[in-house]
TORKE-483384 format. One record per residue (C-alpha): x, y, z. Coordinates in steps of 0.25 Angstrom, whole numbers, plus 5000, padded with zeros to 4 digits. Layout:
BEGIN
XYZ...
This chain:
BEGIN
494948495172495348375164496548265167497348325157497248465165497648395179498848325173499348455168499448515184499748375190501048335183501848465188501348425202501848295201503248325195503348425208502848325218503948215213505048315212505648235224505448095219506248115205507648085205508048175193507448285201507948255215509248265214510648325212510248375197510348505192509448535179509848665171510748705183509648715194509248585203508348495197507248485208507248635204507148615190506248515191505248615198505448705190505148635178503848585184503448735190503448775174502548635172501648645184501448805177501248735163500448645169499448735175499148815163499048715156497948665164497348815166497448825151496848685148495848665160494348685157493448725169492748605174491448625168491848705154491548635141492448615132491848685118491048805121489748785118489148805105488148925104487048955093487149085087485649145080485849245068
């Protein structure tokens, strides 16, 4: 798995992680009429689910190459 694949599965993580530490989140807001700690959740349950199938889609197993190889064919 490359770094690119990583960042795709860690940024949702993180914007979980500092759901308590950002003042437009934690607080008395309400976003589309629902809580914004909600929201925010919400929001970043769709993008860890993006995230990861991005990184399914995109990922090569560790010892794949990536062009298949080249094979002679005799007439």
């Amino acid at each position: 798995m490359r770094k690119v694949h990583v960042i795709w599965a860690v940024v949702p993580v993180m914007a979980f992680l500092s759901t308590p530490f950002l003042p437009f989140v934690n607080g008395p807001y309400l976003w589309l009429g629902v809580p914004s700690v909600l929201a925010w959740c919400l929001l970043w349950t769709a993008g860890t689910t993006a995230g990861l199938a991005l990184t399914d889609r995109f990922a090569m197993p560790a010892g794949a190459r990536e062009d298949p190889p080249e094979t002679e064919t005799t007439a």
